[in-house]
N, C-alpha and C positions, 0 to 999 in steps of 0.2 A: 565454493561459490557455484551457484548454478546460472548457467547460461539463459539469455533470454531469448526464446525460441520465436517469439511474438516480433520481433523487434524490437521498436521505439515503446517505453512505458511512458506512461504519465500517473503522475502521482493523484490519489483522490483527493476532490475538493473537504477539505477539514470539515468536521462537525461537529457542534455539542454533543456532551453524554447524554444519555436521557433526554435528546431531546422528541417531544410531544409528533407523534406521525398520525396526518388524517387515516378515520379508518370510518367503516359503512357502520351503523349498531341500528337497529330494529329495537325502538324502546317505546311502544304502544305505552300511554301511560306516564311515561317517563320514566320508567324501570328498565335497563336494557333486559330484553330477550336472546337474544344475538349478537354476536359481534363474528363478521364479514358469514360465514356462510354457518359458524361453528354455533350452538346453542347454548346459553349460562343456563347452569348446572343450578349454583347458589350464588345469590349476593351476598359477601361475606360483610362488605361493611361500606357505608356510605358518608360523605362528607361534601359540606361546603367551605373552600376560599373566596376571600372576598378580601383583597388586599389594592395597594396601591391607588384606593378611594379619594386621597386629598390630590392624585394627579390629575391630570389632564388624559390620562390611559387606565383606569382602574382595571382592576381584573376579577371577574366575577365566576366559578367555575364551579361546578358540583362532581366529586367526582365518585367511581365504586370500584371497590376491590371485587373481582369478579373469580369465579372461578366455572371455564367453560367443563362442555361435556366431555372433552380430553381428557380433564383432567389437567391443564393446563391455568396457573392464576393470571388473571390481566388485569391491568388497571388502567380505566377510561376514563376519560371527562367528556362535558357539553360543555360549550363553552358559551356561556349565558347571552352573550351583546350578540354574538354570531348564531348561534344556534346548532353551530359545527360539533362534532366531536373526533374527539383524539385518543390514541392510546398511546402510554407511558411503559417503562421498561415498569415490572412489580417491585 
């Protein structure tokens, strides 16, 4: 058992897997270019969801599998009612 040097911990507040984090994307066109500072390399593949239409909260999203100049793959969405976007664990 390791001692806690800090003191008093408190536990982190719980979160979804996977869940969706704003992020900055530079998508002149509506192609991302960028995502926060890093440049896409290739868009490997693009899609739209468009579910939960008979509610009263549809969700309308378009999203792409990206792969930045890292080398790194990401997967973003806009999110159509907002105009936001988000990145997804790949």
């Amino acid at each position: 058992m390791v001692a806690n040097p800090g003191g008093e911990s408190r536990p982190r507040p719980a979160r979804r897997l996977n869940e969706p984090r704003p992020v900055a994307v530079a998508a002149p066109g509506g192609i991302p270019e960028r995502v926060g500072p890093v440049a896409v390399a290739h868009v490997r593949e693009e899609w739209l969801i468009a579910e939960r239409w008979w509610t009263g909260r549809p969700v309308r999203r378009r999203y792409f599998e990206l792969v930045l100049e890292t080398g790194e793959n990401a997967v973003v969405f806009r999110d159509e009612a907002s105009g936001r976007w988000f990145r997804q664990r790949a």
